[in-house]
N, C-alpha and C positions, 0 to 999 in steps of 0.2 A: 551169535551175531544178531542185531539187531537193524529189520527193513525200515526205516520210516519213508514212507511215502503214501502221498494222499491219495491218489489214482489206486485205490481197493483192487480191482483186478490184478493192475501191475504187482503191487505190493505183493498180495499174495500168490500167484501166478511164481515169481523170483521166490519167495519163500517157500513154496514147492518142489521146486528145481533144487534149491541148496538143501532143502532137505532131502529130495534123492541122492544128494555126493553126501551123506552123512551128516549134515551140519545140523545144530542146534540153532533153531531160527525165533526168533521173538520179531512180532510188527508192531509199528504203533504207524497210528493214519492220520498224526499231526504232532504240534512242534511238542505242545505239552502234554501228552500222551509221552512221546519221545524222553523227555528229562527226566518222567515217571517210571517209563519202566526201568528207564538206565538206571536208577536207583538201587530195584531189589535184584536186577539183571547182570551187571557187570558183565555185557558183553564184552570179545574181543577185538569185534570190526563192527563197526555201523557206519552202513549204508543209508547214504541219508541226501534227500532229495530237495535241494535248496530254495524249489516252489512252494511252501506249505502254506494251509489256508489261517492259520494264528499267528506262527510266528516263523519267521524267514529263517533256513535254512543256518545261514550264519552265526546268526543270535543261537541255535539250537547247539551249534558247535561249539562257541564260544559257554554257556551254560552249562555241557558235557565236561569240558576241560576244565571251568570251575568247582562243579560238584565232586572233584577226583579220579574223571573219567581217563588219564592221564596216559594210562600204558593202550588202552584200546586205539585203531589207527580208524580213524575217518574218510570215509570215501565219501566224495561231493557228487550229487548224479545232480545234472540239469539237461536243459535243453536248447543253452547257448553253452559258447566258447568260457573257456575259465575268464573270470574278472581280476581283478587287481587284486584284491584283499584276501580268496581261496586261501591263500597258502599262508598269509598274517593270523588266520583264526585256528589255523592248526589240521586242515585239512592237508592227508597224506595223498592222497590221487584224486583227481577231477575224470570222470566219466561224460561224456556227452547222451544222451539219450538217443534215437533208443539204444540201450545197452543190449548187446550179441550175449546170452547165456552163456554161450560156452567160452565166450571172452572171458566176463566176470567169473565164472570158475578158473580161470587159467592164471587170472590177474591174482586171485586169493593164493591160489599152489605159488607163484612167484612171491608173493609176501609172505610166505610159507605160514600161512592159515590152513591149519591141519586139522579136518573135522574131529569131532572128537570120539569118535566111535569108527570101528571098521564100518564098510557098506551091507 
C-alpha cells in the first residue's frame, strides 16, 4: 500500500496503524515522490490525498494509471465532498478527512485488501 499525503504526521501516523493490521506500507509526502515510488513499488491500494503541495491529487492519479498502475485501486482522501471528475480519473472510493482508522481498516477488509502477512 502506498500513503501519499503531505501532512508528515498524518501520513505517517496511518502508516503505523496499517502496519499494525499487517500491511506493507510505503509514503511519499508529495505528488512526484508518489509516481516514484509507484514505480519500483507496485502497490495494491494507494491512499492518496488530492491536496498536494506539486501536483494535485488527480493529475497524481491520472499519471498512476498511465505508468501501468492499472490493477492497484485508488482511494481519494480530501477534505471536501467528492467533485465531478474523482471517478473519470480512476478513483475507486473518495474518503472525506478526517478519516476514522478503524473505518479505513474496514473499508480495505471490504475491498478485500488482505495484508500480506499474518499479525
Amino acid at each position: 500500500m502506498l500513503i501519499v499525503e503531505d501532512n508528515r504526521d498524518t501520513a505517517d501516523t496511518t502508516a503505523m496503524l496499517l502496519r499494525m493490521h499487517g500491511f506493507d506500507v510505503a509514503v511519499a509526502y508529495d505528488g512526484r515522490s508518489a509516481l516514484q515510488a509507484a514505480k519500483g513499488y507496485d502497490p495494491d491500494v494507494v491512499l492518496l490525498d488530492l491536496s498536494l503541495p506539486d501536483i494535485d491529487g488527480h493529475a497524481v492519479a491520472v499519471g498512476l494509471r498511465r505508468d501501468g498502475l492499472d490493477r492497484a485501486s485508488l482511494i481519494a482522501v480530501s477534505g471536501y465532498a467528492p467533485d465531478a471528475d474523482w471517478d473519470d480519473v480512476g478513483f475507486d472510493v473518495h474518503l472525506v478527512k478526517p478519516v476514522v482508522n478503524e473505518a479505513l481498516v474496514a473499508l480495505l477488509s471490504r475491498m478485500q485488501v488482505a495484508p500480506p502477512c499474518p499479525r
